[in-house]
C-alpha atoms as an extended CHARMM CRD file, in Angstrom:
* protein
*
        64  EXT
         1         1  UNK       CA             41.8400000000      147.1810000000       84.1240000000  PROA      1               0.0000000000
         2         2  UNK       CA             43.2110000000      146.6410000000       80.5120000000  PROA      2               0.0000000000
         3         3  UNK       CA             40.4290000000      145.8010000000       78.0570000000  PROA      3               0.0000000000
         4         4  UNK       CA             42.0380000000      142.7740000000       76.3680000000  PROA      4               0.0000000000
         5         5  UNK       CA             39.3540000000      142.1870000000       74.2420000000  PROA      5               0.0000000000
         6         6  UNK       CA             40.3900000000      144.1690000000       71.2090000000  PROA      6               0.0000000000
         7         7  UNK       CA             43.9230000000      142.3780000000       71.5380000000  PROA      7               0.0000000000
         8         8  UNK       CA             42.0790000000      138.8580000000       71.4980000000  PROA      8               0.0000000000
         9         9  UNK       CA             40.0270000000      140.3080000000       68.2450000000  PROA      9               0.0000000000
        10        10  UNK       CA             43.5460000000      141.3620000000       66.4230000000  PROA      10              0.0000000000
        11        11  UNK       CA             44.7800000000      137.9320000000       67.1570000000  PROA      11              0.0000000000
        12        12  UNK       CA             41.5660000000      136.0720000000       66.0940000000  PROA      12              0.0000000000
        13        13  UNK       CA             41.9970000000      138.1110000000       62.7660000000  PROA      13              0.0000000000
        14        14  UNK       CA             45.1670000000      137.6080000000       62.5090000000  PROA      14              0.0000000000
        15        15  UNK       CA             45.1640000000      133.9920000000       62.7940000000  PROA      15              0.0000000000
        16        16  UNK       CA             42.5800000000      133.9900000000       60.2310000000  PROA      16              0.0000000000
        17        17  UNK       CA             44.3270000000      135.6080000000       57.7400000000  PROA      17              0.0000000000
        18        18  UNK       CA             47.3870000000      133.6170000000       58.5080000000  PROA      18              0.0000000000
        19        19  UNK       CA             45.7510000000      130.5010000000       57.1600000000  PROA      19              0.0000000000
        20        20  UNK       CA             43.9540000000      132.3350000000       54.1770000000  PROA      20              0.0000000000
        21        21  UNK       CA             47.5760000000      133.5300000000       53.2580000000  PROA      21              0.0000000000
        22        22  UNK       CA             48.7230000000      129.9230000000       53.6020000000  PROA      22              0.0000000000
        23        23  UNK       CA             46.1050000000      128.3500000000       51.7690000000  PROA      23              0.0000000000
        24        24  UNK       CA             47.6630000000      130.2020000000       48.8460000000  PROA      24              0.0000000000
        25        25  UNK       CA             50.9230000000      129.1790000000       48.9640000000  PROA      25              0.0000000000
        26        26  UNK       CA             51.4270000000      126.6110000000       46.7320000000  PROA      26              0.0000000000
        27        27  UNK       CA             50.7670000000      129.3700000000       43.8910000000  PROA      27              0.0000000000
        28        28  UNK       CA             54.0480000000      130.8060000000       44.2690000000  PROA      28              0.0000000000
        29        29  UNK       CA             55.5560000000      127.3830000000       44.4080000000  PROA      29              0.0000000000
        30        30  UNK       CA             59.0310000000      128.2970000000       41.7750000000  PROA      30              0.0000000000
        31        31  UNK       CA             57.5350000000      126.0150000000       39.4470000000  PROA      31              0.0000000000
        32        32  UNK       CA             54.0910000000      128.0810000000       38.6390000000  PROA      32              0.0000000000
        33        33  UNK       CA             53.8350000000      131.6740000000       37.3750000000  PROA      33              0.0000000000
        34        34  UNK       CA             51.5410000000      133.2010000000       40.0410000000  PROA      34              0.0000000000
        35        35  UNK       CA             48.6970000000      135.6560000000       38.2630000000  PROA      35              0.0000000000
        36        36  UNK       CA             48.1640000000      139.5440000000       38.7060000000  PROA      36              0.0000000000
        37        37  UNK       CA             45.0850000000      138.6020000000       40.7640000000  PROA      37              0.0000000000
        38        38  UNK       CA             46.4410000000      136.0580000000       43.2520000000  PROA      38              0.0000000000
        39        39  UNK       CA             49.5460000000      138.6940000000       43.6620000000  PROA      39              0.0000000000
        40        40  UNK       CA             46.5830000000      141.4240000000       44.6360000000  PROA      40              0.0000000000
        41        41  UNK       CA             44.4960000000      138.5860000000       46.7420000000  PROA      41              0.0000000000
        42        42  UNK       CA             47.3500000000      137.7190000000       49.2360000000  PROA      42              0.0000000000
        43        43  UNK       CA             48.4250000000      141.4660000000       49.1550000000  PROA      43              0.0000000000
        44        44  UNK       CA             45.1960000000      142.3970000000       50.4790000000  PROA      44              0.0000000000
        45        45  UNK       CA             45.5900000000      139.6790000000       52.8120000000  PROA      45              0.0000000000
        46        46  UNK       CA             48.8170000000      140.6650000000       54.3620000000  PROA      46              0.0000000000
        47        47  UNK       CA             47.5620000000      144.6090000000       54.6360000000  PROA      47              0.0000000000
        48        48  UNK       CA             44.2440000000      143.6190000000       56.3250000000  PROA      48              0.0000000000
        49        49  UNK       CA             46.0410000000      144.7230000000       59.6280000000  PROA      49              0.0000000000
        50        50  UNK       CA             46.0670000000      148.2330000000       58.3040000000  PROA      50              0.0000000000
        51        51  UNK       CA             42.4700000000      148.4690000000       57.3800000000  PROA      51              0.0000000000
        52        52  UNK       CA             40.9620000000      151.3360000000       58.8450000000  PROA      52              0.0000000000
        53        53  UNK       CA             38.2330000000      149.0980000000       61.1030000000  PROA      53              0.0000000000
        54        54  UNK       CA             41.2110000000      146.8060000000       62.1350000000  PROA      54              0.0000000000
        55        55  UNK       CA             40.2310000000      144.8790000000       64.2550000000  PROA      55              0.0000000000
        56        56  UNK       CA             36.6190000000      144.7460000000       64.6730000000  PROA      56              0.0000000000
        57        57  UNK       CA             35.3120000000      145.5890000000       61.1330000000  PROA      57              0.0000000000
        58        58  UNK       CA             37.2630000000      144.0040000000       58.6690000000  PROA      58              0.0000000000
        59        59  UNK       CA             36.4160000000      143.3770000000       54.9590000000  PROA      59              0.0000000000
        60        60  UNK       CA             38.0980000000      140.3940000000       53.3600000000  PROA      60              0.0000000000
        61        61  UNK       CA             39.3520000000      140.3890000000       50.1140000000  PROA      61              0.0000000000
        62        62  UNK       CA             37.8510000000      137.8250000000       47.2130000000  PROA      62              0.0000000000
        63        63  UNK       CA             40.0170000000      135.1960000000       46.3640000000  PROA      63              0.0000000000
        64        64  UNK       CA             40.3680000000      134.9920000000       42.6280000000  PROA      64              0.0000000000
């Protein structure tokens, strides 16, 4: 049998960084100038798939 427990883990993360990534979208709303550190923050975000420990050891990156 498949193991689908690491596919239920990706998708747990993913969700979760899914709404961290959404949380922050009203800084690139047209009207704002979006900083260095909130580019770098949702960055980080979207390339938590491609950590190395992906999906079971994650580390999340700080907001600023």
């Amino acid at each position: 049998a498949i193991d689908a427990e690491p596919a239920r883990l990706a998708a747990e993360v993913r969700a979760k960084r899914d709404k961290l990534i959404a949380a922050t979208d009203w800084w690139a709303l047209g009207d704002r100038s979006i900083t260095d550190a909130q580019t770098a923050y949702r960055l980080a975000l979207r390339n938590v798939p491609a950590q190395a420990g992906f999906p079971s050891s994650i580390t999340w990156p700080t907001a600023p």
